[in-house]
C-alpha positions as CSV (number, residue, x, y, z in Angstrom):
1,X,0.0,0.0,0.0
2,X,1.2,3.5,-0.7
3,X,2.1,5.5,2.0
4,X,1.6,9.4,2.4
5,X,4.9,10.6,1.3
6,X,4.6,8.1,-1.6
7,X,1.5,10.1,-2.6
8,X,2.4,13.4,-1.8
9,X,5.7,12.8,-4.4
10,X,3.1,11.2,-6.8
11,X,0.8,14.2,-6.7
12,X,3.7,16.3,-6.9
13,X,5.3,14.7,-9.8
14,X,2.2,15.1,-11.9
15,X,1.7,18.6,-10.6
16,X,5.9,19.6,-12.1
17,X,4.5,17.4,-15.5
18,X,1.1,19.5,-15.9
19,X,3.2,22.8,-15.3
20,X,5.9,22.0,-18.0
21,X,3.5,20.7,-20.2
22,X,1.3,24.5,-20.4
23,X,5.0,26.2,-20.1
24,X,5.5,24.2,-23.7
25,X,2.1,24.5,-24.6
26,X,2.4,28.5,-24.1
27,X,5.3,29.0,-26.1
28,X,3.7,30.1,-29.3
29,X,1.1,32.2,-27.5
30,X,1.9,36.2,-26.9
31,X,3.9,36.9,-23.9
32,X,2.4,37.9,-20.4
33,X,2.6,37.7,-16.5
34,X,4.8,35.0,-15.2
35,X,2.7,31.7,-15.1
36,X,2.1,29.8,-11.1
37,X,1.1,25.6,-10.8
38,X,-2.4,25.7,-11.2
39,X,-3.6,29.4,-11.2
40,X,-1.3,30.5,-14.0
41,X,-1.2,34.2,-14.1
42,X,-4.6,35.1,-12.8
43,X,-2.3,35.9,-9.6
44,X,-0.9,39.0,-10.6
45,X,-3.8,40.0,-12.5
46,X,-6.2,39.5,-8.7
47,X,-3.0,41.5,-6.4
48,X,-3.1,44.2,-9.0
49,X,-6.3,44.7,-10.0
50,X,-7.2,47.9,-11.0
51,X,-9.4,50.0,-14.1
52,X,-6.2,50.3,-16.2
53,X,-4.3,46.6,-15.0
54,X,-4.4,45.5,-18.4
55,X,-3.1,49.1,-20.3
56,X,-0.4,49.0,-17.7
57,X,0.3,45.1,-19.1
58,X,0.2,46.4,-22.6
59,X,3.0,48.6,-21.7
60,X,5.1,46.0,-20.6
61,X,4.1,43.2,-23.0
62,X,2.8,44.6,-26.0
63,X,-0.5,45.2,-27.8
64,X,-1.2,41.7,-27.6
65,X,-0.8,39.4,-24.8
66,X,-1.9,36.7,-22.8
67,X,-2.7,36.0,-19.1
68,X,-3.7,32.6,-17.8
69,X,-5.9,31.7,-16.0
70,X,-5.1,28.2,-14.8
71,X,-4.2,26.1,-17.9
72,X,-6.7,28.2,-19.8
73,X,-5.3,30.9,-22.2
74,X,-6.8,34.4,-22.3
75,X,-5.2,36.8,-25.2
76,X,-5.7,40.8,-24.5
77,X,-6.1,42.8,-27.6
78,X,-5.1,46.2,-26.3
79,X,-5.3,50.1,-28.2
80,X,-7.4,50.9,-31.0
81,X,-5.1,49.1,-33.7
82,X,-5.3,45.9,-32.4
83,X,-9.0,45.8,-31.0
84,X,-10.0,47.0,-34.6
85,X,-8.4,44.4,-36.1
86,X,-9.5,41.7,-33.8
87,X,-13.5,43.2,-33.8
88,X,-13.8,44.5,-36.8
89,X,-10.9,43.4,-39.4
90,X,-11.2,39.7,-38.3
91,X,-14.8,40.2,-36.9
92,X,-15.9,36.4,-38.0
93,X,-13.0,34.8,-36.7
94,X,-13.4,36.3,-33.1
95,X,-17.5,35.5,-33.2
96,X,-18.1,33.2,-30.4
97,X,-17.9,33.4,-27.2
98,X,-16.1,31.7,-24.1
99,X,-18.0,28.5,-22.6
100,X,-17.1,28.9,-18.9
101,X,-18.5,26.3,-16.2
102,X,-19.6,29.5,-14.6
103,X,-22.0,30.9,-18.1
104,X,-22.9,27.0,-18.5
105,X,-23.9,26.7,-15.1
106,X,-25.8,30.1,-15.2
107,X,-26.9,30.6,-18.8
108,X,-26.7,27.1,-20.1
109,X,-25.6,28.1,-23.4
110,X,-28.7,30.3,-24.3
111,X,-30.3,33.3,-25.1
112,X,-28.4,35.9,-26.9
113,X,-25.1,37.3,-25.1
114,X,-23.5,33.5,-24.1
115,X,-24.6,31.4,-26.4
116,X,-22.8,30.2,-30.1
117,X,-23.4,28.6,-33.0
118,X,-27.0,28.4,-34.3
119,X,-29.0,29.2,-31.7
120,X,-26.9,32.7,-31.4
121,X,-27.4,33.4,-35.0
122,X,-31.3,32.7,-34.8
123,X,-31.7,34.3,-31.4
124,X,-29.6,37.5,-32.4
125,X,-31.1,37.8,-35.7
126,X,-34.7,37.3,-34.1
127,X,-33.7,39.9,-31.4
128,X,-32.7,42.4,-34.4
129,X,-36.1,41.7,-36.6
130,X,-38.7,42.1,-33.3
131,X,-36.7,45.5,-32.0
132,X,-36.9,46.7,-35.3
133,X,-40.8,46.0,-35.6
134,X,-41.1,47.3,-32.4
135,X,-39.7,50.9,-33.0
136,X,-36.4,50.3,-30.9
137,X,-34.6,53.5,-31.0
138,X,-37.4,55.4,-33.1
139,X,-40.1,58.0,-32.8
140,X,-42.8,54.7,-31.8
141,X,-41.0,54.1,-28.5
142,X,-39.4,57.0,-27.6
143,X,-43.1,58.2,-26.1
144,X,-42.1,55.3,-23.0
145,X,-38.6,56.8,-22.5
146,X,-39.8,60.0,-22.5
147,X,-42.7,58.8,-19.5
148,X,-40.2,57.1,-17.8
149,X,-37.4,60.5,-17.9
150,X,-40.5,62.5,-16.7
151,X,-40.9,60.4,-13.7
152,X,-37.9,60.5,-13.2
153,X,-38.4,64.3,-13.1
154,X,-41.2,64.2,-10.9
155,X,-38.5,62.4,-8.0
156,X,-35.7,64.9,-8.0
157,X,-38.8,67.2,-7.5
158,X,-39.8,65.6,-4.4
159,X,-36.5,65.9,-3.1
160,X,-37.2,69.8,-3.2
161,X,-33.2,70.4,-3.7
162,X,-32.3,68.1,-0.7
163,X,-29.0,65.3,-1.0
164,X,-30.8,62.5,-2.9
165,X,-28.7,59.3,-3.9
166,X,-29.6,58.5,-7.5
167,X,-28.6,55.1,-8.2
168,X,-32.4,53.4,-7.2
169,X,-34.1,56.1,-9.4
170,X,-32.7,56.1,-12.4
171,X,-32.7,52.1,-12.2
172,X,-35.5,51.7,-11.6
173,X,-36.8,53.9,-14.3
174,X,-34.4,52.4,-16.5
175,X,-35.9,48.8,-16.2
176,X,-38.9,49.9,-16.5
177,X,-38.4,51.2,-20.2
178,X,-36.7,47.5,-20.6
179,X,-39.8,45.9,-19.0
180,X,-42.0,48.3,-21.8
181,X,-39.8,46.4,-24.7
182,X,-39.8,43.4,-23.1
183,X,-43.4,42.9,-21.6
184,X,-45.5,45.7,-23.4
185,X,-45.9,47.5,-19.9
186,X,-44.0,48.9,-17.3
187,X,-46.2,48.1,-14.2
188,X,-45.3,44.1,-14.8
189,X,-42.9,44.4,-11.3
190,X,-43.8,46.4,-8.4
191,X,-41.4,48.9,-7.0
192,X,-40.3,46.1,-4.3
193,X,-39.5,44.0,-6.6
194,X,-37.9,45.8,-9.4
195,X,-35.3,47.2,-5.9
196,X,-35.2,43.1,-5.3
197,X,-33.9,42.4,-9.0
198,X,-31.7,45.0,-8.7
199,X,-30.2,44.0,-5.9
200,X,-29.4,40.4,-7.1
201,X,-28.1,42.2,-10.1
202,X,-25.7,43.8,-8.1
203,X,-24.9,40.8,-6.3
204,X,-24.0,38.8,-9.7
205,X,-22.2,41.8,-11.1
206,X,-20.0,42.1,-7.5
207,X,-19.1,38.3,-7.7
208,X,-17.1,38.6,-11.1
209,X,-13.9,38.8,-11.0
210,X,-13.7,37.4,-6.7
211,X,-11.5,35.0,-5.5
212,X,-14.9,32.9,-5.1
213,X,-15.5,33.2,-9.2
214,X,-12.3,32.4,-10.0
215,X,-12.1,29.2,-8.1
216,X,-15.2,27.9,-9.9
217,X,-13.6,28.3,-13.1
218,X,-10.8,26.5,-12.2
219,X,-12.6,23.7,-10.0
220,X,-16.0,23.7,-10.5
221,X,-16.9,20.4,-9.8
222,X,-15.3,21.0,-6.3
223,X,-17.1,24.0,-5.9
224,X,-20.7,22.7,-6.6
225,X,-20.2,20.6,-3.7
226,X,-19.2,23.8,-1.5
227,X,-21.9,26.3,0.2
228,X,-19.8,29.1,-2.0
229,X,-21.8,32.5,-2.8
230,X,-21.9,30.7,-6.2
231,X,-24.7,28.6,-5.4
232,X,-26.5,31.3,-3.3
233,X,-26.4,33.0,-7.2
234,X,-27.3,30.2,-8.8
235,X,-30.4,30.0,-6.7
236,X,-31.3,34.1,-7.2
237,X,-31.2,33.1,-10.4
238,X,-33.7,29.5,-10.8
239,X,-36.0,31.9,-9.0
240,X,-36.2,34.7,-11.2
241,X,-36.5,32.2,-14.3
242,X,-39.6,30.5,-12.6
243,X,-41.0,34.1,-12.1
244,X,-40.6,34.8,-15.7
245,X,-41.8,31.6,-16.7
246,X,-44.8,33.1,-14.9
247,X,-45.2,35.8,-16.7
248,X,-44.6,33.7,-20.0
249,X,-47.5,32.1,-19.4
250,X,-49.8,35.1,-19.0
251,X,-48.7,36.3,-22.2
252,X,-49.6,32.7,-24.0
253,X,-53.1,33.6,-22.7
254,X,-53.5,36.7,-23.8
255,X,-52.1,36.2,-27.3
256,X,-54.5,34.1,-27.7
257,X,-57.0,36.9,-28.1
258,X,-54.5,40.2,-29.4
259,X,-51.7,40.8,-31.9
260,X,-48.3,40.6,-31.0
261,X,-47.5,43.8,-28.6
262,X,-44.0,43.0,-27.0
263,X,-41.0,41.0,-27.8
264,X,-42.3,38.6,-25.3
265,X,-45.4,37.9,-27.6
266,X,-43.3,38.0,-30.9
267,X,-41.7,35.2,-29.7
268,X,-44.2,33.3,-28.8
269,X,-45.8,33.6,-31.9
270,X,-42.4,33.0,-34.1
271,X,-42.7,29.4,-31.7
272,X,-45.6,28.5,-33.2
273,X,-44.9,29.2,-36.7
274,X,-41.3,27.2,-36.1
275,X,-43.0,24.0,-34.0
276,X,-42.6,21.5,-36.9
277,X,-38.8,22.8,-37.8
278,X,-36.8,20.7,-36.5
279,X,-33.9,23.5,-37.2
280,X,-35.9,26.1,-34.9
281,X,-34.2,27.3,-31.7
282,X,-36.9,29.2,-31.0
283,X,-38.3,27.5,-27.3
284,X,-39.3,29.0,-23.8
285,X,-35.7,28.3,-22.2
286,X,-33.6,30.4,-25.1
287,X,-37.2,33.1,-24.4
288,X,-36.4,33.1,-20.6
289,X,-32.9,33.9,-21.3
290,X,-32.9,36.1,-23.7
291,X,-35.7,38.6,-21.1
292,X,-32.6,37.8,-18.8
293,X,-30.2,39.2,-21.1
294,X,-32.3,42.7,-22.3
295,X,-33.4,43.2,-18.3
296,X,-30.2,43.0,-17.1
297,X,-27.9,44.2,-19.8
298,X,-30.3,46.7,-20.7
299,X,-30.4,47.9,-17.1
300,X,-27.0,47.8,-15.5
301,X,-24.9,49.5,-18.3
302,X,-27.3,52.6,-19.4
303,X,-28.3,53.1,-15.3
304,X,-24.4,53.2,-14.3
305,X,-23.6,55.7,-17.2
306,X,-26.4,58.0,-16.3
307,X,-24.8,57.3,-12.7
308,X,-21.4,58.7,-14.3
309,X,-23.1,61.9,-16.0
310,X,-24.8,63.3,-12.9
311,X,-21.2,62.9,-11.0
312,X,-19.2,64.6,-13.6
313,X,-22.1,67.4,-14.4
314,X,-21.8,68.0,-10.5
315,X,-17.6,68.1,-11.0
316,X,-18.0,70.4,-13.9
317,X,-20.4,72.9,-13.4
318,X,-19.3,75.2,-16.0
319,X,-20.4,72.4,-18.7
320,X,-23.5,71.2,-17.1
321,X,-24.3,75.0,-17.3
322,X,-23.1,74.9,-20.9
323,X,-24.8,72.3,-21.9
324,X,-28.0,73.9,-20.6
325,X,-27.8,77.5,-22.2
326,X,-27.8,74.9,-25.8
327,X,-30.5,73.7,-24.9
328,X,-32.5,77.1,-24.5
329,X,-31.2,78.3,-27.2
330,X,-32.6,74.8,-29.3
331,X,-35.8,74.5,-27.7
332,X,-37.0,78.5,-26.8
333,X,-40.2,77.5,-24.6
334,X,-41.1,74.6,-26.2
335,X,-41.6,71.6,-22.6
336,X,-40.6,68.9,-24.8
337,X,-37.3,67.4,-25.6
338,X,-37.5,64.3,-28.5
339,X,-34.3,62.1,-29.6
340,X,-34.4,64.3,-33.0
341,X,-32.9,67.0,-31.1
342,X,-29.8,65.8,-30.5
343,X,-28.9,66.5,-34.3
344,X,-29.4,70.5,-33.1
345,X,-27.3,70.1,-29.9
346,X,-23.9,69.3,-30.6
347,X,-22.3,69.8,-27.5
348,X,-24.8,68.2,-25.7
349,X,-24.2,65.3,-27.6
350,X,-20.7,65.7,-27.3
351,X,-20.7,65.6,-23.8
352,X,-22.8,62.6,-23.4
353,X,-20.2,60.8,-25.6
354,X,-17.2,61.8,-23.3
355,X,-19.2,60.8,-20.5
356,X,-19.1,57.2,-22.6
357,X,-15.8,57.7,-23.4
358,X,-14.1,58.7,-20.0
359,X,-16.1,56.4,-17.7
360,X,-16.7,53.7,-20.0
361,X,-18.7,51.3,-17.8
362,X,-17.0,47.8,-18.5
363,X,-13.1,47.7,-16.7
364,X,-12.0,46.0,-20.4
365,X,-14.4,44.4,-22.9
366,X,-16.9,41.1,-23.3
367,X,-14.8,38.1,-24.1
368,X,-15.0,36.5,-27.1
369,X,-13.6,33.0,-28.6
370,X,-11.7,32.3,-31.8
371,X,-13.6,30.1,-34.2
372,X,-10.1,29.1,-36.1
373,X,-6.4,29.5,-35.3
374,X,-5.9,32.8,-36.3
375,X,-2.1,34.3,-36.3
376,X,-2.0,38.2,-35.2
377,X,1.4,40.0,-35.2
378,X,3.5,37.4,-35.5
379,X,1.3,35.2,-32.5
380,X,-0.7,32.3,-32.9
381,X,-3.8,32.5,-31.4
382,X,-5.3,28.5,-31.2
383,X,-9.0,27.8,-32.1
384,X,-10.8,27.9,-29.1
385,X,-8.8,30.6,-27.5
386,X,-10.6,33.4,-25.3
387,X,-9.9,36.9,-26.8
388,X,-10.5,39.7,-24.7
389,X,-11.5,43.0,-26.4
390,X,-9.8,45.6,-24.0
391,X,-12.2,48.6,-25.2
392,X,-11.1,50.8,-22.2
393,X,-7.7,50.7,-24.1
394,X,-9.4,52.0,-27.0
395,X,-11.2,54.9,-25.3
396,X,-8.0,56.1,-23.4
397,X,-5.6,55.0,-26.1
398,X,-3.5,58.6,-26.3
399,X,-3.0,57.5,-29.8
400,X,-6.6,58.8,-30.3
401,X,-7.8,61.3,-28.3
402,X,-5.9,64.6,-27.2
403,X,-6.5,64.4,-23.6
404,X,-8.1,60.7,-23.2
405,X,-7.7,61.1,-19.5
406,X,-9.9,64.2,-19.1
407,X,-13.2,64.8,-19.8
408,X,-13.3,67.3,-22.5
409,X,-16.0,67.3,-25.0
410,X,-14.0,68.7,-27.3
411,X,-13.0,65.3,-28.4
412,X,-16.4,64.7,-30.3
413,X,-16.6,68.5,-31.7
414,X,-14.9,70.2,-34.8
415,X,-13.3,73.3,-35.0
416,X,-16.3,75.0,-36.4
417,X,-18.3,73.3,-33.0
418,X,-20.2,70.7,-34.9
419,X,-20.3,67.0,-33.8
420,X,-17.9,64.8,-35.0
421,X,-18.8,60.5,-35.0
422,X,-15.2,59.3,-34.1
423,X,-14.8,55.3,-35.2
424,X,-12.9,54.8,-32.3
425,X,-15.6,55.2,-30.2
426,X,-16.1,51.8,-29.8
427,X,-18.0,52.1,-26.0
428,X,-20.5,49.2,-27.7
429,X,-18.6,47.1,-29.1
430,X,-18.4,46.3,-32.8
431,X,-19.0,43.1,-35.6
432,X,-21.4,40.5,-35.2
433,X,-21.3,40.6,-31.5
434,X,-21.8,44.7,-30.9
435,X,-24.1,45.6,-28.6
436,X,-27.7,44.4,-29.8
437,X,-30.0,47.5,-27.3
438,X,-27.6,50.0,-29.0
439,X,-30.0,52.0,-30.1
440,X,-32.2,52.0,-27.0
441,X,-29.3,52.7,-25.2
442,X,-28.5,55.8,-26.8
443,X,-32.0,57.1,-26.5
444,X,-32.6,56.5,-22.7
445,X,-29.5,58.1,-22.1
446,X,-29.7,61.7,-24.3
447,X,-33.4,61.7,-22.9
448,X,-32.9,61.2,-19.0
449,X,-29.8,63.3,-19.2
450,X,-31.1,66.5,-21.4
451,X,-34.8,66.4,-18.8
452,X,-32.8,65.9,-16.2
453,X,-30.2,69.3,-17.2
454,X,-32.8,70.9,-18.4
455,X,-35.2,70.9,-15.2
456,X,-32.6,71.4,-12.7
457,X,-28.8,72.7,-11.5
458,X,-26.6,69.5,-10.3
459,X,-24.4,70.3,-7.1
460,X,-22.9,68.2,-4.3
461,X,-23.9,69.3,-0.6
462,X,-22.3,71.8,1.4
463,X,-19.7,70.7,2.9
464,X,-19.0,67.1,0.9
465,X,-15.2,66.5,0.6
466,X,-13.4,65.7,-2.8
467,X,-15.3,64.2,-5.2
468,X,-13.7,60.5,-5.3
469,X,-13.9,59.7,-9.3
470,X,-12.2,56.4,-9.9
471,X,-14.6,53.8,-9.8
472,X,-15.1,50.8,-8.2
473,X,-14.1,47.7,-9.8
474,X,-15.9,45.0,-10.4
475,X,-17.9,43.6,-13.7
476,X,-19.0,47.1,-14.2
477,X,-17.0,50.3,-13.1
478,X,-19.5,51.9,-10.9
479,X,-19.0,55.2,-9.1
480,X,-18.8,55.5,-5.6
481,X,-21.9,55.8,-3.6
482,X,-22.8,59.3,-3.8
483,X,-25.6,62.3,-3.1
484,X,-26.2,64.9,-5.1
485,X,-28.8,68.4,-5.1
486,X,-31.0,68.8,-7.9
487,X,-32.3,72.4,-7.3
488,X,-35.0,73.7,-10.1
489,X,-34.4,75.8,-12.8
């Protein structure tokens, strides 16, 4: 029989044999932190993190480079060069994405934003046909964003000029436009429970990137047998799918007897046309995930930007004040403000676009997967290999902007003051995977942010200490708690 120290140089042995074997394996791969047994580089990735880790990286190993993360391979494209080339140059090669045990234990390979192959081209392309028919991002819906940035109004109003935190207003009304796309009304969640979902949302979005996460990737069979905070997530989540299942099945009833109002009833109705192909993808598991994917996509990252604008507005008063004196001058006494008049405002618009640029709201970029090996400056990147977009190197990339570390709207403006579309202003991505609520996105924020500037002056309370502007870092780059005075116009 063996005995322990038998074993233990056994285990060892095998340990020194797996190591050399990914040091081999890694020689063809771009350079990148020095590689530990078992956790690879991940380890000076977690001591250091920080919003510009990976710029700071690029620095020191190039455009291109890779950090491992146990025996798994994870290539940084870094600066506008080679993100364009890896997004948009070589967009089909870099389509999929990354199959985790964390997104397949979660997601389960559906839906839109995790999932590959067929079902991601049906459920995208379905995705892109029902916004489309419903008015996503025109005149037809831009009635419920415009409700939704009036009540939003209607709360800074209460606060008659008092400290107000922002964050649970301007989620909230921010998931409720997503619950009008979604669900054809916005009263489908009561306020208790849209502050509930918003809290697991948080919760989800706080446990990327822990020590926790990590060692489900890299044991997860382990793990599932552990009371980790990944289970407790795992759970949030089962519940909110049976809650939507729910509401699934009210809609089945009701289309029996209307047209098609919501994507919800769309896609109940593109099920029944596909039930006899046996090609269709089109089923209530890939519908549940894909209302996961708009509510919480299409909350977290438009809610945390308009998060960002009220902060800097309140840092820069001399351009919130700007920005209002445009619009004045636009609208004369007309009450209303529609997404048209952005083409009137230029440096309004040009300030909501630094506010995208400066405190873009991911710490890097979605991962993606090559679908081929694929050789990039001289590297081979292997089929299968995750490929991390870091977009934040684009928008600070000093290549590209005159000042990428300051918020100056100038960046987005012409000599002549006119507003200038800059390509590298890539805050949603780009290729087959950009950002599918694009448009929606862009017209929640201009709306909140120009009724918001336009009913009232933004200023931080008497007496509040320096303005604390680096974020904090997690799967999105929130700003630190904060209150802020909205005092009437």
């Amino acid at each position: 029989m063996m005995g322990i120290w038998e074993l233990a140089s056994l285990l060892l042995g095998l340990l020194a044999l797996q190591y050399l074997k990914q040091l081999w394996s890694s020689r063809n791969y771009p350079p990148g932190p020095f590689q530990l047994p078992l956790v690879g580089g991940v380890w000076w990735v977690r001591k250091k993190f920080s919003q510009d880790i990976f710029i700071k990286l690029a620095k020191q190993y190039g455009n291109i480079f890779t950090i491992w993360l146990g025996s798994y391979p994870i290539v940084i494209l870094s600066g506008y060069q080679a993100v364009k080339e890896g997004l948009i140059v070589r967009s089909e090669d870099f389509a999929a994405r990354p199959v985790t045990p964390t997104l397949k234990a979660l997601f389960k390979k559906r839906g839109i934003i995790t999932s590959n192959g067929h079902i991601w081209k049906q459920q995208r392309r379905f995705g892109q046909v029902t916004l489309g028919k419903l008015g996503v991002g025109k005149k037809c819906t831009e009635h419920i964003v415009e409700e939704a940035a009036h009540q939003l109004v209607e709360i800074f109003t209460l606060a008659k000029g008092h400290p107000i935190d922002p964050i649970l207003p301007i989620s909230t009304k921010i998931f409720k436009v997503v619950c009008a796309v979604v669900f054809g009304h916005q009263s489908y969640f009561q306020e208790e429970e849209i502050e509930k979902i918003l809290e697991e949302s948080e919760t989800g979005i706080k446990f990327a990137g822990t020590i926790s996460h990590i060692l489900y990737e890299l044991f997860p069979r382990l793990m599932d047998r552990l009371p980790t905070p990944f289970r407790k997530m795992r759970a949030m989540v089962d519940k909110r799918i049976l809650h939507l299942r729910e509401e699934i099945a009210r809609h089945k009833e009701y289309q029996m007897q209307n047209e098609p109002q919501d994507f919800t009833d769309f896609y109940l109705l593109q099920m029944e046309k596909s039930k006899n192909d046996p090609d269709s993808t089109y089923n209530e598991d890939n519908l549940v995930q894909c209302i996961l994917d708009f509510l919480v996509a299409g909350t977290e990252t438009s809610s945390t930007t308009l998060q960002w604008a009220l902060l800097l507005m309140g840092v820069h008063p001399e351009i919130q004040d700007k920005v209002y004196k445009e619009m004045e001058n636009v609208l004369g006494t007309s009450q209303s403000i529609c997404y048209q008049d952005r083409k009137k405002m230029p440096y309004t618009n040009a300030v909501i676009h630094e506010i995208m640029r400066l405190k873009y709201v991911f710490p890097i970029g979605v991962a993606r997967r090559s679908v081929k090996d694929v050789t990039m400056h001289g590297y081979t990147i292997p089929k299968g290999t995750f490929v991390v977009p870091d977009l934040t190197s684009v928008l600070l990339d000093p290549k590209q902007w005159e000042t990428p570390r300051d918020f100056n709207p100038q960046h987005f403006l012409d000599k002549d003051g006119q507003f200038v579309a800059r390509e590298e202003f890539l805050a949603f991505g780009a290729g087959p995977r950009v950002c599918l609520g694009e448009q929606l996105a862009r017209m929640e924020i201009f709306l909140f942010f120009t009724h918001l500037l336009r009913s009232f002056r933004f200023y931080f309370p008497e007496g509040t200490d320096q303005i604390n502007q680096d974020p904090l870092v997690g799967f999105l780059l929130h700003p630190e708690a904060y209150k802020i005075c909205a005092v009437p116009r």
